[in-house]
C-alpha positions in Angstrom: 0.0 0.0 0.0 3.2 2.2 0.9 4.3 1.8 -2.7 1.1 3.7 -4.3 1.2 6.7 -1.3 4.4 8.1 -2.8 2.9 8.5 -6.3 -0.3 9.7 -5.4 1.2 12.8 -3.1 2.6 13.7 -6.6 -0.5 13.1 -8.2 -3.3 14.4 -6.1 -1.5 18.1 -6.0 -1.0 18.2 -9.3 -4.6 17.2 -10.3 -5.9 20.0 -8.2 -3.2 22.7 -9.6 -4.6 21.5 -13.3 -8.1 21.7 -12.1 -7.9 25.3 -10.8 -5.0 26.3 -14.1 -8.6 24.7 -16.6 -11.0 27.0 -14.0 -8.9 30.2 -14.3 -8.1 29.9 -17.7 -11.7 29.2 -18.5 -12.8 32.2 -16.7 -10.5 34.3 -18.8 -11.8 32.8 -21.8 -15.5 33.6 -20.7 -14.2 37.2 -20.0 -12.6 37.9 -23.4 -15.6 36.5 -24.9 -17.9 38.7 -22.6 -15.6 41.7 -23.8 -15.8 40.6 -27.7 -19.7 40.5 -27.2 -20.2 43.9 -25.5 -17.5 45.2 -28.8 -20.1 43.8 -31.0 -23.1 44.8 -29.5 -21.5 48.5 -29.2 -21.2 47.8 -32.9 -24.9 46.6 -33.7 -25.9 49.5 -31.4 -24.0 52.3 -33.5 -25.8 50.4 -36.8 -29.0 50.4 -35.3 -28.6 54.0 -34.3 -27.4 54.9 -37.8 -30.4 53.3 -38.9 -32.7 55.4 -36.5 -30.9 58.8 -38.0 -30.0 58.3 -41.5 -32.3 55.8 -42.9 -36.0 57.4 -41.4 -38.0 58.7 -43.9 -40.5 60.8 -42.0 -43.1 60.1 -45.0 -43.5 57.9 -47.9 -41.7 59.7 -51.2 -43.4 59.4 -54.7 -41.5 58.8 -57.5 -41.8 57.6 -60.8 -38.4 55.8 -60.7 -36.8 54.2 -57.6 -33.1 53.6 -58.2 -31.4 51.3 -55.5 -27.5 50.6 -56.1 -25.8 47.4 -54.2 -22.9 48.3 -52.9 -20.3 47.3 -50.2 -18.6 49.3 -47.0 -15.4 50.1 -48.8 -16.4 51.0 -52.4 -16.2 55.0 -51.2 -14.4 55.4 -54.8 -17.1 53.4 -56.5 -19.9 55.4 -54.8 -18.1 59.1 -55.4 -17.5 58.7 -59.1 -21.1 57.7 -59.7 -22.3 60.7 -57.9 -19.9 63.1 -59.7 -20.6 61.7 -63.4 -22.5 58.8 -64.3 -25.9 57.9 -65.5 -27.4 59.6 -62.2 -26.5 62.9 -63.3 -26.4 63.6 -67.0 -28.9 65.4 -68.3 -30.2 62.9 -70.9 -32.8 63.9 -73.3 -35.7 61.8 -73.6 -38.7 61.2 -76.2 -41.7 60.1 -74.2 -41.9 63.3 -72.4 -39.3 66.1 -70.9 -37.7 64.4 -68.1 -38.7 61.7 -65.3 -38.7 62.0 -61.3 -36.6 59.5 -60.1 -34.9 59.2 -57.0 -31.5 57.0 -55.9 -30.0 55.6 -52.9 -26.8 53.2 -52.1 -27.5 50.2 -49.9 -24.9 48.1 -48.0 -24.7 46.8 -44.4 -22.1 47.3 -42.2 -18.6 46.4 -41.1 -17.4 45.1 -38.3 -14.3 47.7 -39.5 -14.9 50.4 -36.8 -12.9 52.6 -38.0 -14.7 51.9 -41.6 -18.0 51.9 -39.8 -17.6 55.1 -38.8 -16.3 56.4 -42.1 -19.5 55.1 -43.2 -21.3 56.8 -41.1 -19.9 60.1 -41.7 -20.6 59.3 -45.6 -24.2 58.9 -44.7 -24.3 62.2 -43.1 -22.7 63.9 -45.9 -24.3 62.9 -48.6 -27.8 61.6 -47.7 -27.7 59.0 -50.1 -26.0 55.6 -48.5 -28.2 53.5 -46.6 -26.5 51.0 -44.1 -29.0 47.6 -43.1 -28.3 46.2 -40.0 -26.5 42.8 -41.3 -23.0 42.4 -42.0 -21.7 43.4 -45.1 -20.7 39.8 -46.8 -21.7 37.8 -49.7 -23.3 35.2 -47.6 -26.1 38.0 -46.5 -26.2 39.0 -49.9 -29.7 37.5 -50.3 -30.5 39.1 -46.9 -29.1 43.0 -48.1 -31.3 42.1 -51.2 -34.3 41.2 -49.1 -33.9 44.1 -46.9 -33.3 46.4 -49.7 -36.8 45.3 -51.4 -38.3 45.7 -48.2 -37.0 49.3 -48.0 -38.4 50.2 -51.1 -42.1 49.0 -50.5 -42.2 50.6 -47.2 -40.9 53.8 -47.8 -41.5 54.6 -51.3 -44.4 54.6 -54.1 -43.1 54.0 -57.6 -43.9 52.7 -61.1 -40.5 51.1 -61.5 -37.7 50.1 -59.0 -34.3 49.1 -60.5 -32.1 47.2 -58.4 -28.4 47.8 -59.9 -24.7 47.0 -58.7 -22.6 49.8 -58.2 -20.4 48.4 -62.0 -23.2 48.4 -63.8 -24.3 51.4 -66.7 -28.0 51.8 -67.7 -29.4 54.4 -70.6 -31.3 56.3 -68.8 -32.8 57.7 -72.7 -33.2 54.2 -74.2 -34.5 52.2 -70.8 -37.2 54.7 -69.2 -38.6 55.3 -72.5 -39.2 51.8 -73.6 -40.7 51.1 -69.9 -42.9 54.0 -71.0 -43.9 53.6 -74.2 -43.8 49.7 -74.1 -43.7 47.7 -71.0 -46.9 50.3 -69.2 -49.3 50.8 -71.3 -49.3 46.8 -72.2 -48.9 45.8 -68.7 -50.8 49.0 -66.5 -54.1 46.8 -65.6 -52.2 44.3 -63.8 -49.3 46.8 -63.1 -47.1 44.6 -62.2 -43.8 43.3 -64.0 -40.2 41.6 -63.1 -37.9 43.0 -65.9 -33.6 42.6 -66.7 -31.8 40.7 -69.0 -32.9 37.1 -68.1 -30.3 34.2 -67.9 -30.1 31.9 -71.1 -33.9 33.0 -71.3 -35.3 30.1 -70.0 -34.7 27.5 -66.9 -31.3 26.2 -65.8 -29.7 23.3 -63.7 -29.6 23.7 -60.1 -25.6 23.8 -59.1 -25.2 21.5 -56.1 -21.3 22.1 -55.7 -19.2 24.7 -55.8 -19.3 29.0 -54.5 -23.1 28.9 -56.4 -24.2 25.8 -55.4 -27.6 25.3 -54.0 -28.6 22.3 -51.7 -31.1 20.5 -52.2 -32.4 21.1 -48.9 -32.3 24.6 -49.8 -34.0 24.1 -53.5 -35.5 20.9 -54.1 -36.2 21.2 -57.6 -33.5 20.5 -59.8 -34.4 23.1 -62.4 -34.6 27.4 -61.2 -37.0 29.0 -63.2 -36.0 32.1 -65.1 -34.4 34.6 -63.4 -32.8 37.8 -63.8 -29.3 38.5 -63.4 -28.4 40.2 -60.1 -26.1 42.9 -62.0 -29.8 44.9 -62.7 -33.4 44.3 -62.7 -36.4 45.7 -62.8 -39.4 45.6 -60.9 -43.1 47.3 -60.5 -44.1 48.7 -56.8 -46.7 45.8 -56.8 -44.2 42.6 -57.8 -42.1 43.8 -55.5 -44.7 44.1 -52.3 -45.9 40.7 -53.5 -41.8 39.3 -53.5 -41.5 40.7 -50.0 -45.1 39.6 -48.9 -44.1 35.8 -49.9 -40.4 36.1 -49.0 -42.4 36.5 -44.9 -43.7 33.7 -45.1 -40.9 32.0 -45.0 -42.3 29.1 -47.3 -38.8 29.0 -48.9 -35.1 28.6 -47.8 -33.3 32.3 -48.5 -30.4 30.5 -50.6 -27.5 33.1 -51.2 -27.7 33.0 -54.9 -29.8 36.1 -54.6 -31.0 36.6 -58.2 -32.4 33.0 -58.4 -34.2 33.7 -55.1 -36.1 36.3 -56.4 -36.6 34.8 -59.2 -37.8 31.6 -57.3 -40.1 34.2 -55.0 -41.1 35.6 -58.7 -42.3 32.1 -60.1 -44.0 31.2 -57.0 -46.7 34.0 -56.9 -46.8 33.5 -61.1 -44.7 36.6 -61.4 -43.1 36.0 -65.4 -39.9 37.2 -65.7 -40.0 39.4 -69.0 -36.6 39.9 -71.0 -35.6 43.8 -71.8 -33.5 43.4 -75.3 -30.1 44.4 -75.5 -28.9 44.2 -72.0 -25.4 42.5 -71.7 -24.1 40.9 -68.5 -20.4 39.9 -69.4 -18.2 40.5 -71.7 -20.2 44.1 -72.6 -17.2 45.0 -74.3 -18.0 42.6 -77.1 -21.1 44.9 -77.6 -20.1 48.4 -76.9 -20.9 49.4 -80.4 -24.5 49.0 -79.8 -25.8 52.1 -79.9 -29.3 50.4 -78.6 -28.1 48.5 -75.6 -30.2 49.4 -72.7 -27.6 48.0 -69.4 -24.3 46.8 -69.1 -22.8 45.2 -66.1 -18.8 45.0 -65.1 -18.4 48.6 -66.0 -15.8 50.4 -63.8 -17.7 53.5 -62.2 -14.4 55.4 -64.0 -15.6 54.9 -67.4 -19.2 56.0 -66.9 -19.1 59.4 -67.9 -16.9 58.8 -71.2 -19.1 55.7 -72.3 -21.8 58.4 -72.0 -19.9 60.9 -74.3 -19.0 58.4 -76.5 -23.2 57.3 -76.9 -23.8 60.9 -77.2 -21.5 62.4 -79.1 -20.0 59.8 -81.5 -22.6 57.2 -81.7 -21.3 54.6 -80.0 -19.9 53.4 -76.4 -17.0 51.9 -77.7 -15.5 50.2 -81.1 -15.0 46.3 -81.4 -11.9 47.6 -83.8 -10.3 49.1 -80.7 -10.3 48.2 -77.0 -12.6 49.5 -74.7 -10.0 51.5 -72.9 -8.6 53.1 -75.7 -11.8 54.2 -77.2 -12.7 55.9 -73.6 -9.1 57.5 -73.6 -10.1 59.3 -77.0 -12.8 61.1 -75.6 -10.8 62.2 -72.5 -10.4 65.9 -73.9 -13.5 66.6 -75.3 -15.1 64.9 -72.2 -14.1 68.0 -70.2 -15.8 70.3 -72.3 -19.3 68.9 -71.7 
């Protein structure tokens, strides 16, 4: 019995010294996580009361055209060059009437930056114009920012049209309001409703079950999406979108992060056809810059806005398949300054 009493003096002391080292170190673990909650919480609580400040709208605005541009917490250079020349702020002459009342907002959610939080913040102030959601700013919430951004737009706004845009994509102001004018309203007006963009492959495709895009089937049962707009701009009526929202409450359907095949889903599922606007290129726009009838482009650098508008205006054309794209905007540089 003598032989085991020598061990266990060693042992028993040294049990108890690990016992209180797992307690102490436990309770410092607890404590950092306490203090990481209360930083994020004083986080939330700044976005929430950004929220309260800049995003109240003290009454619902009218406008014809609703203009909502996805963007993300550290695209300030994105953001600036759209408000100092870009499709927002030329003076485009149109031929259904004189001009159209449309209004346009940024929308992104926040950082868990603080120091970019704040710059954010301080952006808001300035310019009236950037509205921060309270979710994080990632592309796993980006069915979420798109939700919320729909949501904002019923609540606070009345409008014939809303177009959803990324902060790289270009629309003709001249060539798209006047063919929802002329075309898409008076056809449409009794129901007035519509769901409107350059539609994928114009017609259904797979469900991707692997991959950044994949959708499980958990998530999407079917293994076909119905048509859907691309996510780089689309249009929708005051009423399609209500309706989206209204269903998207329900919660009848998993909110999978491929966010244009969600609203298309949503879309399909209230009988909501997704109608195709011609000439509206996704990728590879540059193939089609001499179109002098295209309507949208996406993956255009907020930089080369104002000269793909000078170009359209002055010279007939965006840009020449004979040239690239960048030295056709470089042409116009000069004479850009003049208008």
């Amino acid at each position: 019995m003598r032989q085991y009493l020598v061990p266990l003096a060693f042992l028993v002391p040294a049990f108890i010294f690990t016992i209180l080292y797992v307690k102490q170190d436990g309770e410092r673990l607890c404590s950092e996580l306490k203090a990481l909650e209360e930083e994020l919480g004083q986080g939330r609580e700044q976005v929430m009361g950004h929220l309260k400040e800049i995003n109240s709208i003290k009454k619902v605005i009218d406008t014809e055209i609703l203009i909502l541009i996805i963007t993300a917490p550290n695209n300030r250079e994105f953001r600036d060059q759209l408000r100092l020349e870009s499709y927002l702020n030329f003076p485009w002459t149109y031929s259904y009437k004189d001009d159209f009342n449309f209004h346009y907002a940024f929308v992104c959610g926040y950082s868990t930056n603080r120091t970019l939080l704040e710059e954010m913040r301080q952006e808001a102030v300035e310019t009236g114009d950037l509205l921060i959601g309270d979710f994080e700013d990632t592309y796993e919430n980006l069915v979420y920012k798109t939700i919320w951004l729909l949501r904002y737009a019923v609540e606070r706004y009345t409008f014939d049209y809303m177009f959803k845009v990324d902060d790289d994509s270009f629309i003709n102001p001249a060539l798209l309001f006047d063919f929802l004018y002329k075309y898409i309203k008076p056809k449409y007006n009794d129901m007035n409703i519509g769901y409107y963009g350059g539609m994928i492959r114009h017609g259904s495709r797979e469900v991707q079950r692997e991959g950044q895009w994949g959708i499980q089937k958990w998530e999407f049962e079917p293994d076909i999406l119905p048509p859907y707009h691309v996510g780089g701009a689309y249009i929708l009526s005051h009423l399609a979108a209500k309706q989206i929202i209204d269903l998207n409450a329900k919660h009848i359907m998993v909110a999978f992060r491929i966010e244009d095949a969600y609203v298309g889903a949503l879309a399909d599922r209230i009988g909501l056809k997704a109608r195709d606007i011609p000439k509206t290129y996704s990728k590879q726009y540059d193939r089609f810059c001499d179109d002098k009838g295209a309507r949208i482009f996406h993956r255009v650098a907020p930089s080369w806005q104002a000269k793909m508008i000078y170009n359209w205006t002055m010279k007939g054309y965006y840009c020449q398949q004979t040239k690239s794209l960048e030295q056709i905007i470089e042409d116009g540089e000069e004479m850009l300054r003049k208008y």
